[in-house]
KETOR-923014 format. One record per atom (N, C-alpha, C): residue number from 1; atom name; z, y, x. Coordinates in steps of 0.02 Angstrom, whole numbers. Example, Ala and Ser with C-alpha at 12.3 -4.5 7.8 and 13.67 -1.06 7.14 Angstrom:
% KETOR-923014
@num = 1&atome = N&zz = 390&yy = -284&xx = 660 .
@num = 1&atome = CA&zz = 390&yy = -225&xx = 615 .
@num = 1&atome = C&zz = 390&yy = -165&xx = 660 .
@num = 2&atome = N&zz = 354&yy = -112&xx = 642 .
@num = 2&atome = CA&zz = 357&yy = -53&xx = 684 .
@num = 2&atome = C&zz = 394&yy = 2&xx = 645 .
% end
This chain:
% KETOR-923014
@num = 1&atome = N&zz = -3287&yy = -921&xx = 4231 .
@num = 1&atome = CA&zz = -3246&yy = -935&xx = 4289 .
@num = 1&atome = C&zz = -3193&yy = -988&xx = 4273 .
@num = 2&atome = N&zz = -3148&yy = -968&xx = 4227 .
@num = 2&atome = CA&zz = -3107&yy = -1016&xx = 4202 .
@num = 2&atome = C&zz = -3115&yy = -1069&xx = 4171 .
@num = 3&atome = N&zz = -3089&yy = -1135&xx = 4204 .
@num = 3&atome = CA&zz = -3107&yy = -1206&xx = 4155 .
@num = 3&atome = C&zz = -3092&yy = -1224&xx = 4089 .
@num = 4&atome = N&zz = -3062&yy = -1287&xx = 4100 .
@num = 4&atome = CA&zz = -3017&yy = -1318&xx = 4046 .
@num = 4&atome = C&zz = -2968&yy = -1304&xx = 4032 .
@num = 5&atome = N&zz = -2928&yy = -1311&xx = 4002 .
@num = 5&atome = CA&zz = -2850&yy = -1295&xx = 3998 .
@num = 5&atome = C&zz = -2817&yy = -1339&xx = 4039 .
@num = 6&atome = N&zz = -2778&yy = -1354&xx = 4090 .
@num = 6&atome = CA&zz = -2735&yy = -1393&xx = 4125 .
@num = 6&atome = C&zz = -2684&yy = -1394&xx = 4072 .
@num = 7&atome = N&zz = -2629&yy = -1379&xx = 4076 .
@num = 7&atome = CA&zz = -2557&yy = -1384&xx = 4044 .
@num = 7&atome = C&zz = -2537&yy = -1322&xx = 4012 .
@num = 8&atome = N&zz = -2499&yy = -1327&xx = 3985 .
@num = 8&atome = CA&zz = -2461&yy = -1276&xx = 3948 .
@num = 8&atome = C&zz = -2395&yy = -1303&xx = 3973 .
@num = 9&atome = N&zz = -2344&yy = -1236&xx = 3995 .
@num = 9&atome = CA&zz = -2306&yy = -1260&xx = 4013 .
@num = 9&atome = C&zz = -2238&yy = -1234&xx = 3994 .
@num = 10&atome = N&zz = -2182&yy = -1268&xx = 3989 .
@num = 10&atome = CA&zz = -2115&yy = -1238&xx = 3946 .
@num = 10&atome = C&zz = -2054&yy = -1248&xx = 3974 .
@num = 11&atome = N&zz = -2031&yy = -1209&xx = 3981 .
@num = 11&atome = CA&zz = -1952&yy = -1194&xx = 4017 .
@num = 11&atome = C&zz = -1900&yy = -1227&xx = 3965 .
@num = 12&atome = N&zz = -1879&yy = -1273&xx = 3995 .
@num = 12&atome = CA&zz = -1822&yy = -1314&xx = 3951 .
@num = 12&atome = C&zz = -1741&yy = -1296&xx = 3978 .
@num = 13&atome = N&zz = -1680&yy = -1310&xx = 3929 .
@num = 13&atome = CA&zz = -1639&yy = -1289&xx = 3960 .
@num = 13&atome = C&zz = -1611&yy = -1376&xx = 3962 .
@num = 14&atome = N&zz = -1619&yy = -1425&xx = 3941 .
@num = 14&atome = CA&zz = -1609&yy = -1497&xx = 3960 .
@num = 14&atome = C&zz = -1672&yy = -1524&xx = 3949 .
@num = 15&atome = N&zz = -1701&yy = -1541&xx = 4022 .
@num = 15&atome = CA&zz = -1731&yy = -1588&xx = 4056 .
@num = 15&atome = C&zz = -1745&yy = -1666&xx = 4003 .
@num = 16&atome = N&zz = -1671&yy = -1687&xx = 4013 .
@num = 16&atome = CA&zz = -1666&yy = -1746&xx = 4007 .
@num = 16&atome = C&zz = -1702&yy = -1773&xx = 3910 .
@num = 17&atome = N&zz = -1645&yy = -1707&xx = 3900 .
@num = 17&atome = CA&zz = -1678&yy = -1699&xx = 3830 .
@num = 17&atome = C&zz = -1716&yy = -1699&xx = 3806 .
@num = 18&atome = N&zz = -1753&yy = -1661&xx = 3823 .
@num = 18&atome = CA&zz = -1823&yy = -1632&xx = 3782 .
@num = 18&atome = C&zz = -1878&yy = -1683&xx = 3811 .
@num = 19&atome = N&zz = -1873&yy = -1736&xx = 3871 .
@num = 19&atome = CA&zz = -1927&yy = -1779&xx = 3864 .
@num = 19&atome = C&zz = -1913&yy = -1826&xx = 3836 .
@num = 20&atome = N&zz = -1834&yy = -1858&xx = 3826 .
@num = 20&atome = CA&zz = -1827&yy = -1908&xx = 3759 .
@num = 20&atome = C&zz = -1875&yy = -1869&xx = 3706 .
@num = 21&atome = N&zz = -1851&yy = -1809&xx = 3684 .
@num = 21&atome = CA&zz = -1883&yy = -1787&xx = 3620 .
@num = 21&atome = C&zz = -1955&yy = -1810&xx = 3610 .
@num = 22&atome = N&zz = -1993&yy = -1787&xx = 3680 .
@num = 22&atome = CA&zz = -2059&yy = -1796&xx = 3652 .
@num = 22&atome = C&zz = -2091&yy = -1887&xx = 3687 .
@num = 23&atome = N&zz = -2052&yy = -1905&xx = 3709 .
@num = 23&atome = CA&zz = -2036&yy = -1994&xx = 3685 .
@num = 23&atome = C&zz = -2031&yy = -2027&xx = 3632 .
@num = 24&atome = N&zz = -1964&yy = -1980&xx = 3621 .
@num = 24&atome = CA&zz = -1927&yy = -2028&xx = 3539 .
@num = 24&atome = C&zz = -1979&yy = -2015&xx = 3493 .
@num = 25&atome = N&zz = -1962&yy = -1944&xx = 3470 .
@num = 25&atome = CA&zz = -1975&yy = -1906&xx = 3413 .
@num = 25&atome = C&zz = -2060&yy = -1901&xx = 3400 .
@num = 26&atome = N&zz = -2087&yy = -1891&xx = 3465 .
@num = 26&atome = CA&zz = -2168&yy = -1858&xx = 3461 .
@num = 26&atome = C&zz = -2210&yy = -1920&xx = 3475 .
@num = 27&atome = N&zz = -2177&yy = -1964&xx = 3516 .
@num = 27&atome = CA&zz = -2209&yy = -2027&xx = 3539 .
@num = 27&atome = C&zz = -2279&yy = -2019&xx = 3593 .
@num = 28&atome = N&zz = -2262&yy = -1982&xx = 3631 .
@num = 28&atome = CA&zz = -2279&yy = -1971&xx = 3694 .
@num = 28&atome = C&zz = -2269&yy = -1994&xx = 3748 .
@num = 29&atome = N&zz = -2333&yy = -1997&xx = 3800 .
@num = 29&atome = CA&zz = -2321&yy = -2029&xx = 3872 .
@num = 29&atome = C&zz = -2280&yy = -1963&xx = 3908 .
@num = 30&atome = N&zz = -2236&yy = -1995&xx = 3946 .
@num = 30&atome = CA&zz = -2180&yy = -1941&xx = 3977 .
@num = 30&atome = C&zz = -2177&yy = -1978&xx = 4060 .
@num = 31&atome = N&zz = -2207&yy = -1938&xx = 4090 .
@num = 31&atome = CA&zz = -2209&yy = -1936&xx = 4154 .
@num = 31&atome = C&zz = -2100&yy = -1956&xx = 4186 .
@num = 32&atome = N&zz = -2136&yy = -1974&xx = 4241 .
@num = 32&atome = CA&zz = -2051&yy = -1957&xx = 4263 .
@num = 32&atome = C&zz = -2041&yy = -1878&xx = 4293 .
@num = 33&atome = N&zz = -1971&yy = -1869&xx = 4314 .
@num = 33&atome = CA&zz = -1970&yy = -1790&xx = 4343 .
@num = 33&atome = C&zz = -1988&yy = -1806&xx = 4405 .
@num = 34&atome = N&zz = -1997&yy = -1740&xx = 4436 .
@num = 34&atome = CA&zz = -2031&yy = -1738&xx = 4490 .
@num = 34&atome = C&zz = -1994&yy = -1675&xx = 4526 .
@num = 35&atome = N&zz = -1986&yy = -1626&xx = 4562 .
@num = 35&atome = CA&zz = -1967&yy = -1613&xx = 4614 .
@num = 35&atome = C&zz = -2010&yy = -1552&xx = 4635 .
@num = 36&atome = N&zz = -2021&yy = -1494&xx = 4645 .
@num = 36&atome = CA&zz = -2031&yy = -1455&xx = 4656 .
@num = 36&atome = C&zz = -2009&yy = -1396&xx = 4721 .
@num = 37&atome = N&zz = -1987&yy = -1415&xx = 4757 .
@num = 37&atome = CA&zz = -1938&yy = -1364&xx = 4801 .
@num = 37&atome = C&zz = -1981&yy = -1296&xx = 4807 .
@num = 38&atome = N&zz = -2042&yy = -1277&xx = 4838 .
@num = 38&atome = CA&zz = -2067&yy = -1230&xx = 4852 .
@num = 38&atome = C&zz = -2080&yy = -1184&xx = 4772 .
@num = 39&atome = N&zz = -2095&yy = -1199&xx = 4720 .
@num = 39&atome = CA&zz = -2088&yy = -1169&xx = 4675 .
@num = 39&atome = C&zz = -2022&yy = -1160&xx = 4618 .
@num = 40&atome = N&zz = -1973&yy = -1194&xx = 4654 .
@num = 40&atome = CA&zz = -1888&yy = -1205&xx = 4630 .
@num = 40&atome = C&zz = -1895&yy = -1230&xx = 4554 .
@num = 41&atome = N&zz = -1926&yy = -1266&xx = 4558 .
@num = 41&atome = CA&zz = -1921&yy = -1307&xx = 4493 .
@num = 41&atome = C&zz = -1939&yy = -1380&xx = 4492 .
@num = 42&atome = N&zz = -1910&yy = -1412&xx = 4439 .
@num = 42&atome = CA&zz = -1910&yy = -1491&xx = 4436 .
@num = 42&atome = C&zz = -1969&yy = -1498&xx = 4357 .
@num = 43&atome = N&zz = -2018&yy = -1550&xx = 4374 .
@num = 43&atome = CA&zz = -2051&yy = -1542&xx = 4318 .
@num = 43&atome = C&zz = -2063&yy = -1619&xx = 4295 .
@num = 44&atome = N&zz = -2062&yy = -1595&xx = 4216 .
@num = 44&atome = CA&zz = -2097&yy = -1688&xx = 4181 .
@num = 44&atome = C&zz = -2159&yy = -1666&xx = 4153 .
@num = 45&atome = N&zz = -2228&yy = -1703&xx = 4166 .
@num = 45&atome = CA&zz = -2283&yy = -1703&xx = 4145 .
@num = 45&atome = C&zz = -2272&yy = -1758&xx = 4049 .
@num = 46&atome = N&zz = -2297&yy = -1695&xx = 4020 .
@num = 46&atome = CA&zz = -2323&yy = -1763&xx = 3964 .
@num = 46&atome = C&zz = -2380&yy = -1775&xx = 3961 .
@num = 47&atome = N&zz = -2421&yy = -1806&xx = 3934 .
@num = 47&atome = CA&zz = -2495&yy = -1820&xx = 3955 .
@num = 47&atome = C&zz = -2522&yy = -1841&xx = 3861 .
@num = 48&atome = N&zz = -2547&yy = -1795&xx = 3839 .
@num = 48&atome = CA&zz = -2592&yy = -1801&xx = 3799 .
@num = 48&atome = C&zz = -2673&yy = -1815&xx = 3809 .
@num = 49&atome = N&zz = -2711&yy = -1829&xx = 3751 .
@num = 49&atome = CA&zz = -2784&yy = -1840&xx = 3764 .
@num = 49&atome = C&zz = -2818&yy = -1789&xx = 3792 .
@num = 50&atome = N&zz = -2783&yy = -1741&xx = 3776 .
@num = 50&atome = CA&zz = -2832&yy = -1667&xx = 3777 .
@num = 50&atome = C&zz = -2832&yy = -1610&xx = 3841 .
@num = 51&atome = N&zz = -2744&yy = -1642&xx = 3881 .
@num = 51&atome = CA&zz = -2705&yy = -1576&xx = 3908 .
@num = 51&atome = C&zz = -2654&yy = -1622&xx = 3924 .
@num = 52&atome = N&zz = -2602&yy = -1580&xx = 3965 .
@num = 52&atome = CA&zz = -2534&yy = -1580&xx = 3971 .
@num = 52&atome = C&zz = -2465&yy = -1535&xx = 3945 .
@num = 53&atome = N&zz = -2422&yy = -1544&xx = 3935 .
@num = 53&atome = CA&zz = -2389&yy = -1538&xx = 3924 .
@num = 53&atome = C&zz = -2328&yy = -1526&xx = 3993 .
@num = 54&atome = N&zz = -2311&yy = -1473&xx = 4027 .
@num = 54&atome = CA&zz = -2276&yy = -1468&xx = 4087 .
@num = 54&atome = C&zz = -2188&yy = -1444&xx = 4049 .
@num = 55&atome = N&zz = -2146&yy = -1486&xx = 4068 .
@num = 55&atome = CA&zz = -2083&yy = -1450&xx = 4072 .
@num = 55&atome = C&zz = -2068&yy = -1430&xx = 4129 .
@num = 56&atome = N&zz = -2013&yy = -1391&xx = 4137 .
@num = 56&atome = CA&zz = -1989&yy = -1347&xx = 4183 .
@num = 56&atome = C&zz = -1929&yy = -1352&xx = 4169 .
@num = 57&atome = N&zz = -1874&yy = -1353&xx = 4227 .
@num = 57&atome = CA&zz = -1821&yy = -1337&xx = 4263 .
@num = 57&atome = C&zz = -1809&yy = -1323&xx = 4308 .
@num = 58&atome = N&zz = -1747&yy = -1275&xx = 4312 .
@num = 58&atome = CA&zz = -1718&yy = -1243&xx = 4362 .
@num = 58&atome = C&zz = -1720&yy = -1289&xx = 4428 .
@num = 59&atome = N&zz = -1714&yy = -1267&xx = 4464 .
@num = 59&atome = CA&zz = -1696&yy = -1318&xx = 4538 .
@num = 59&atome = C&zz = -1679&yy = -1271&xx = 4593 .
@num = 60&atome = N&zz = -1618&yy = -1273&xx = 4607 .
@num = 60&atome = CA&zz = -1576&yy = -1226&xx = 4631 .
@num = 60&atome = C&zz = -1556&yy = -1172&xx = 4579 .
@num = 61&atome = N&zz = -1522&yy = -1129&xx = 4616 .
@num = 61&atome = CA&zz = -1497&yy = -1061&xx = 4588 .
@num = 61&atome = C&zz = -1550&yy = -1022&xx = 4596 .
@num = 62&atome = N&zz = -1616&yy = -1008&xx = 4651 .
@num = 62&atome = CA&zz = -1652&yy = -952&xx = 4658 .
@num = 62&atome = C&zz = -1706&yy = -984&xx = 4615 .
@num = 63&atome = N&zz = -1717&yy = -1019&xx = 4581 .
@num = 63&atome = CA&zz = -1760&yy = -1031&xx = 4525 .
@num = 63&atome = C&zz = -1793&yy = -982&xx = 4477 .
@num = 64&atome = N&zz = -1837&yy = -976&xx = 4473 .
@num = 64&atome = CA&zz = -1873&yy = -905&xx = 4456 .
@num = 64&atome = C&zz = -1874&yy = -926&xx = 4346 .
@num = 65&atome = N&zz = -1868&yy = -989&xx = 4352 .
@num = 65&atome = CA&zz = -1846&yy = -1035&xx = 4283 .
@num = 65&atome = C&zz = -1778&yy = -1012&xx = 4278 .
@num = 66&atome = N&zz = -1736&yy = -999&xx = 4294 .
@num = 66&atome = CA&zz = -1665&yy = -988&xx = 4300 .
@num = 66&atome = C&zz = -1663&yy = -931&xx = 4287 .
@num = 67&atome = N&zz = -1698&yy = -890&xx = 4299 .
@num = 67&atome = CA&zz = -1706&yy = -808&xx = 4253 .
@num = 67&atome = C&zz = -1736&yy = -808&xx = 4182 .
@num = 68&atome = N&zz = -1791&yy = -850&xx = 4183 .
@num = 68&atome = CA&zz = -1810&yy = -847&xx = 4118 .
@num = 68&atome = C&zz = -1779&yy = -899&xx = 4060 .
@num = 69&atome = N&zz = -1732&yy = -947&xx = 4074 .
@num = 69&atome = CA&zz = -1680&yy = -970&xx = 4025 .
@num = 69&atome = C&zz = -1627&yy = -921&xx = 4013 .
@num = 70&atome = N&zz = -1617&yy = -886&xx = 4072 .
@num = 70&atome = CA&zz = -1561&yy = -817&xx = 4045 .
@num = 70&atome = C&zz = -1583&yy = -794&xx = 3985 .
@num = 71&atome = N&zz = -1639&yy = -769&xx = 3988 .
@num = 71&atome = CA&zz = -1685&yy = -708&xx = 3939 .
@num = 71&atome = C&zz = -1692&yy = -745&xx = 3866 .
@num = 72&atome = N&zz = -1704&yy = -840&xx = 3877 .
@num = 72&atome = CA&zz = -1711&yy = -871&xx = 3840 .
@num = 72&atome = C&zz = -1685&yy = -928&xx = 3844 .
@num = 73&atome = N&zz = -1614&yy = -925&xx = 3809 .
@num = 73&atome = CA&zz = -1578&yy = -986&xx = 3823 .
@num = 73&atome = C&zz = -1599&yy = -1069&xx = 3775 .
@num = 74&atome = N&zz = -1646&yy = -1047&xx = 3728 .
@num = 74&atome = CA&zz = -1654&yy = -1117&xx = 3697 .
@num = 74&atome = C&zz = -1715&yy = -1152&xx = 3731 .
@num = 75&atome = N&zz = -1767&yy = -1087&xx = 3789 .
@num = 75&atome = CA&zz = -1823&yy = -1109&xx = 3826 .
@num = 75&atome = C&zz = -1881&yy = -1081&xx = 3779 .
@num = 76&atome = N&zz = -1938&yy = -1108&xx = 3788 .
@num = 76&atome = CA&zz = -1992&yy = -1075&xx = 3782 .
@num = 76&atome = C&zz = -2042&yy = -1084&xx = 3817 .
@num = 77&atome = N&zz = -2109&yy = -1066&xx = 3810 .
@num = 77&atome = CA&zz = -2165&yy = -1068&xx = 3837 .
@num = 77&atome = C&zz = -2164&yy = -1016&xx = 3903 .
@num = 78&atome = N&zz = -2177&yy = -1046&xx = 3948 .
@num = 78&atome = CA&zz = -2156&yy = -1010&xx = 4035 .
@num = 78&atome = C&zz = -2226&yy = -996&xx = 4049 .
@num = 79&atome = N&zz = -2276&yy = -1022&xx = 4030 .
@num = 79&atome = CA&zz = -2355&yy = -1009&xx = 4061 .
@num = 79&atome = C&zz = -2415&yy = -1032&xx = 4044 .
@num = 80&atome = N&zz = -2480&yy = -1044&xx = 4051 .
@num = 80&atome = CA&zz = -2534&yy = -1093&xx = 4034 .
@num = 80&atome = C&zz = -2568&yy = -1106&xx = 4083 .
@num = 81&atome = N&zz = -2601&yy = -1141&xx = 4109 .
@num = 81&atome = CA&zz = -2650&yy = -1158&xx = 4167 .
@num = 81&atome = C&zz = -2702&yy = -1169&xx = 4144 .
@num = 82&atome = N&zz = -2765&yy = -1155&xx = 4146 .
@num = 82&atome = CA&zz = -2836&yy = -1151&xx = 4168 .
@num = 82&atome = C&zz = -2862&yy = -1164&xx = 4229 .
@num = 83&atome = N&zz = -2895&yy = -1238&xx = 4248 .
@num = 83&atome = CA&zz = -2926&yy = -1271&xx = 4309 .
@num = 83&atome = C&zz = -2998&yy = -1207&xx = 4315 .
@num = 84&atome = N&zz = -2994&yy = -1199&xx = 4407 .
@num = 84&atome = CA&zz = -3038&yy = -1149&xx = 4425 .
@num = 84&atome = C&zz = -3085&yy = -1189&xx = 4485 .
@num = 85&atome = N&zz = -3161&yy = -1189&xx = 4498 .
@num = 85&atome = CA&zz = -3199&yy = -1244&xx = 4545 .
@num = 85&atome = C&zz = -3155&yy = -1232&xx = 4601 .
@num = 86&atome = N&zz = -3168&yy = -1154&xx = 4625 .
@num = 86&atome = CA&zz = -3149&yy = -1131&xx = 4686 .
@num = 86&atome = C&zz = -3102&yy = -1076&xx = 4679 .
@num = 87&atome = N&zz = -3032&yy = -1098&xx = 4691 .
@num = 87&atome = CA&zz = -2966&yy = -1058&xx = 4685 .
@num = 87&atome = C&zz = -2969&yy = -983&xx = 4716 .
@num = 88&atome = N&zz = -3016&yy = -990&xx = 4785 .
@num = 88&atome = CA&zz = -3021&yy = -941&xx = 4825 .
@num = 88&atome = C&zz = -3062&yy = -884&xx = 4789 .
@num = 89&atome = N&zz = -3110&yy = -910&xx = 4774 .
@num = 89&atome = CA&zz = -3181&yy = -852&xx = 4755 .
@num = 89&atome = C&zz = -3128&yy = -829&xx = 4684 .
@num = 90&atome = N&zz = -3120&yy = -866&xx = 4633 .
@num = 90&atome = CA&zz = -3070&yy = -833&xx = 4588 .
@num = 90&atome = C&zz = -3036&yy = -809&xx = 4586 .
@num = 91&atome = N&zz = -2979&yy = -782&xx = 4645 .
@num = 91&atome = CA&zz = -2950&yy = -734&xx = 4668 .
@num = 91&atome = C&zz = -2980&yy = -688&xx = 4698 .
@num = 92&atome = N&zz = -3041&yy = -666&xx = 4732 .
@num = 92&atome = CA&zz = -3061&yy = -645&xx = 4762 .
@num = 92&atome = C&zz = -3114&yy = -578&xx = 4683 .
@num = 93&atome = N&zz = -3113&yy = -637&xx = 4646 .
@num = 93&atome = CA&zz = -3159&yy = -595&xx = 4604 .
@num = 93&atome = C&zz = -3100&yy = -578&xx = 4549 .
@num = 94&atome = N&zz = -3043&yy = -605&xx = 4537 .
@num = 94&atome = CA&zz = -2980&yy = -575&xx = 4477 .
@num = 94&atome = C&zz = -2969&yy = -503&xx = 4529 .
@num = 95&atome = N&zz = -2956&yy = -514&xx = 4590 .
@num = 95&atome = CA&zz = -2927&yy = -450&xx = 4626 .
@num = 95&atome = C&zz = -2990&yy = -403&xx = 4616 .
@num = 96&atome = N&zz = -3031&yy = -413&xx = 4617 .
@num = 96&atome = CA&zz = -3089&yy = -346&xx = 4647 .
@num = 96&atome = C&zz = -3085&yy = -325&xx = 4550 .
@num = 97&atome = N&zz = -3089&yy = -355&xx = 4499 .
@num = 97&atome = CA&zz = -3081&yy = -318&xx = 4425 .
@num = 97&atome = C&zz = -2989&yy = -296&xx = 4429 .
@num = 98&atome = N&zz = -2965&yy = -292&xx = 4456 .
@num = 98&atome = CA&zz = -2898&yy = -252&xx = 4459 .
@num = 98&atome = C&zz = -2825&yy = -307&xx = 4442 .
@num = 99&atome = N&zz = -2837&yy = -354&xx = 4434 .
@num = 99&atome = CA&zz = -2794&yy = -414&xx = 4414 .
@num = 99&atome = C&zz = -2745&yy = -425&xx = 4463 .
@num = 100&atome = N&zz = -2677&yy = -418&xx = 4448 .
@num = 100&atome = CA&zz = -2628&yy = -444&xx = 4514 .
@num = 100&atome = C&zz = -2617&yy = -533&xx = 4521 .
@num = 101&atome = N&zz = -2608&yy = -531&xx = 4579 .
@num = 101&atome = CA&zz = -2607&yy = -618&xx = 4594 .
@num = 101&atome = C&zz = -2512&yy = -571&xx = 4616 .
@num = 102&atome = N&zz = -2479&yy = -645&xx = 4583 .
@num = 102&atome = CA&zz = -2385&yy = -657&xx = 4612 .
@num = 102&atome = C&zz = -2396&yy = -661&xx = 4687 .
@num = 103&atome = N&zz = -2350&yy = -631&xx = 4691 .
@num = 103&atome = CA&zz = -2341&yy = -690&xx = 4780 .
@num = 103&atome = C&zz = -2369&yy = -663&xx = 4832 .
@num = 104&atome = N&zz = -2370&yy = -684&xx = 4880 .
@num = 104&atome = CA&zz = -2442&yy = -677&xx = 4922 .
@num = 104&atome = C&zz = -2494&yy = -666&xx = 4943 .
@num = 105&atome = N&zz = -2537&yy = -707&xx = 4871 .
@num = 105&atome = CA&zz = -2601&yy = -691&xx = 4846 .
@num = 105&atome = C&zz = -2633&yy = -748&xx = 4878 .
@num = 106&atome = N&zz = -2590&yy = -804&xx = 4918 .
@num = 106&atome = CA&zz = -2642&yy = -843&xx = 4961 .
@num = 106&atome = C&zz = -2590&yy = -907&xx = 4901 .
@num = 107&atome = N&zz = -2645&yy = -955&xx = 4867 .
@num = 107&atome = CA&zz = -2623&yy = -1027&xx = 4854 .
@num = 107&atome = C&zz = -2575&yy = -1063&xx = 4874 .
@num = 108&atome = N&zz = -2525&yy = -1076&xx = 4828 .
@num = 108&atome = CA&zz = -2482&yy = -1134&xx = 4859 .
@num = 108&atome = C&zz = -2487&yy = -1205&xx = 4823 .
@num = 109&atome = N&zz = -2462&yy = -1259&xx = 4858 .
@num = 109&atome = CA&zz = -2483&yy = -1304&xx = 4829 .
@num = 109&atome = C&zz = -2455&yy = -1341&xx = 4750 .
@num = 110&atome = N&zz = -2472&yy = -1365&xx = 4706 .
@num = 110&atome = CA&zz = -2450&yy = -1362&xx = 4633 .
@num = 110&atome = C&zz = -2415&yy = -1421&xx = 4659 .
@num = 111&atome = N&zz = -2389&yy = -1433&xx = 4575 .
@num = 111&atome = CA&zz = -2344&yy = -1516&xx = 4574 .
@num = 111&atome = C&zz = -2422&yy = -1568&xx = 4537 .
@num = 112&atome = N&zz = -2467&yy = -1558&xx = 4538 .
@num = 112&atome = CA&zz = -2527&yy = -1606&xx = 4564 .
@num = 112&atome = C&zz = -2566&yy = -1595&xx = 4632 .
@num = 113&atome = N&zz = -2536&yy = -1570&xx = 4676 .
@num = 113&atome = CA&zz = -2562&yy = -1571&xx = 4738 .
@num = 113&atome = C&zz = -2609&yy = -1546&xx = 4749 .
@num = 114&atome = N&zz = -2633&yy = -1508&xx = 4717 .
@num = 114&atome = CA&zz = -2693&yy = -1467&xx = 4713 .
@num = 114&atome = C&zz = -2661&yy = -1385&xx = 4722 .
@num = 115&atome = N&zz = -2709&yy = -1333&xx = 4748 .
@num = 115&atome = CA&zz = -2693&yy = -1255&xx = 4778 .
@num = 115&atome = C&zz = -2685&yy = -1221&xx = 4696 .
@num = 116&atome = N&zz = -2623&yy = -1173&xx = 4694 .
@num = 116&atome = CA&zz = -2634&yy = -1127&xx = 4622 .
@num = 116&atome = C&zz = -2620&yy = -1057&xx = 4646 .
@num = 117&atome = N&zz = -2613&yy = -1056&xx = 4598 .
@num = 117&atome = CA&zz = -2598&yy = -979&xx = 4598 .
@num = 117&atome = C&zz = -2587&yy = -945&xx = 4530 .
@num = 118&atome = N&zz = -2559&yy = -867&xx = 4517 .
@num = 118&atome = CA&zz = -2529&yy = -868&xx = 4470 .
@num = 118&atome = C&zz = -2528&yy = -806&xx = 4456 .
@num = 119&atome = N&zz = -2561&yy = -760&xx = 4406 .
@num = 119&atome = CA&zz = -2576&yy = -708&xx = 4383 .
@num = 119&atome = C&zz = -2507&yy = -673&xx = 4351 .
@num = 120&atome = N&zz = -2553&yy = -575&xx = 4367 .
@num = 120&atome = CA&zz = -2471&yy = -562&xx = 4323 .
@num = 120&atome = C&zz = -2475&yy = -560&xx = 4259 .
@num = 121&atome = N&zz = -2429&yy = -570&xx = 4229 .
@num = 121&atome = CA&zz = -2415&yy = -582&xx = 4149 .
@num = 121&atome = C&zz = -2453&yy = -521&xx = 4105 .
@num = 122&atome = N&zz = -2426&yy = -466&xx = 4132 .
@num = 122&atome = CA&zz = -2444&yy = -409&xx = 4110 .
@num = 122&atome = C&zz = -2532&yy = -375&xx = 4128 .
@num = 123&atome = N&zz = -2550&yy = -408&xx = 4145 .
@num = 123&atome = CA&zz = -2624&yy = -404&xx = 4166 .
@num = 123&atome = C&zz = -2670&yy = -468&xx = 4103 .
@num = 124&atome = N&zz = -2617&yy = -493&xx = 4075 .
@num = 124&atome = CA&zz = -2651&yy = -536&xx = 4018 .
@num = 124&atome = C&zz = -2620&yy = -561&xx = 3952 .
@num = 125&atome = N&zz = -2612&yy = -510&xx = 3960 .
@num = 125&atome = CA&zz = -2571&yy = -471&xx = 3858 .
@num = 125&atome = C&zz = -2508&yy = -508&xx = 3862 .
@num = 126&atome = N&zz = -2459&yy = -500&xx = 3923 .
@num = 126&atome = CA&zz = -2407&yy = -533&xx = 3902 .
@num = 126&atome = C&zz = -2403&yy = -605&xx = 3919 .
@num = 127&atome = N&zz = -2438&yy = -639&xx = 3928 .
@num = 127&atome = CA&zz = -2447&yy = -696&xx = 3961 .
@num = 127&atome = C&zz = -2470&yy = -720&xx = 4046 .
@num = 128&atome = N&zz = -2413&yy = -743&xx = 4056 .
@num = 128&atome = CA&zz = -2407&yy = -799&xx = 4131 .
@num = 128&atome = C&zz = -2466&yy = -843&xx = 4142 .
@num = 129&atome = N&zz = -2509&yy = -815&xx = 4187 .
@num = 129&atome = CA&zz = -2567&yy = -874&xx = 4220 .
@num = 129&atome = C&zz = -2568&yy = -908&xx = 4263 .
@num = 130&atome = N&zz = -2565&yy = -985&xx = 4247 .
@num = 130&atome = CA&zz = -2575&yy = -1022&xx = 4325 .
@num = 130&atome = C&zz = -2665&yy = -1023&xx = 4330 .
@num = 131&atome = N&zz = -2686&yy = -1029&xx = 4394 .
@num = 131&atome = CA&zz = -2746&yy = -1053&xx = 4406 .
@num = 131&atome = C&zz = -2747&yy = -1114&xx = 4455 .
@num = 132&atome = N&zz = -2784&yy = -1196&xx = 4443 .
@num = 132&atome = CA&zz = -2761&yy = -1222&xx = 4469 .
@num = 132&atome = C&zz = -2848&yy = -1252&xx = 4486 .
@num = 133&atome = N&zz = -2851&yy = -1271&xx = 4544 .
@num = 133&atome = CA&zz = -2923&yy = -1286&xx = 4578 .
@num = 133&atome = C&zz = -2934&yy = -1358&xx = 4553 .
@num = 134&atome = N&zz = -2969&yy = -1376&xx = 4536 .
@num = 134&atome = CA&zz = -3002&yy = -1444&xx = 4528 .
@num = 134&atome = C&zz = -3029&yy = -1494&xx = 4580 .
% end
């Protein structure tokens, strides 16, 4: 069911910072930020051969990133994404084996414009799932 890896993605507590870092230091393509409102976060794509690289920030106060820099103030790994053909039937078949979808349960749209969705952590050893349609 599950594809490729899309991104791995990491909760930063400076933005600005941490994509100099992987500019300066790592010598990486670094997207510009981007803007998020419906998921309250601001994100920079890095773009490796293989994958991405997603940062994360807060954007606003109800930022769901804004809880998890509390918990972890130096940041950290916030999630992973795995591209799915059909977003729908993959929810349809995570729910019927007992899997919680966040939210709704109906797709919202990602910061590539494409439908995701987003598993609970605790349904996969502790780890945050995006699913993102191709």
């Amino acid at each position: 069911m599950i594809g490729r890896l899309n991104h791995v993605a990491i909760a930063v507590p400076d933005l600005k910072a941490a994509s100099a870092q992987y500019a300066d230091v790592l010598g990486a393509h670094v997207g510009p930020p981007q803007d998020e409102p419906d998921h309250g976060v601001t994100v920079v794509f890095i773009e490796l051969p293989n994958t991405k690289i997603e940062l994360l920030y807060p954007l606003g106060e109800e930022s769901p990133i804004r809880g998890f820099l509390d918990k972890n103030p130096s940041g950290g790994i916030h999630h992973i994404c795995y591209e799915v053909d059909d977003i729908l039937a993959a929810r349809d078949r995570l729910q019927a084996q007992g899997a919680r979808i966040l939210g709704t349960g109906e797709p919202k749209i990602g910061a590539h414009g494409k439908p995701v969705l987003f598993l609970h952590p605790k349904d996969f050893n502790g780890t945050l799932i995006e699913l993102e349609q191709v």
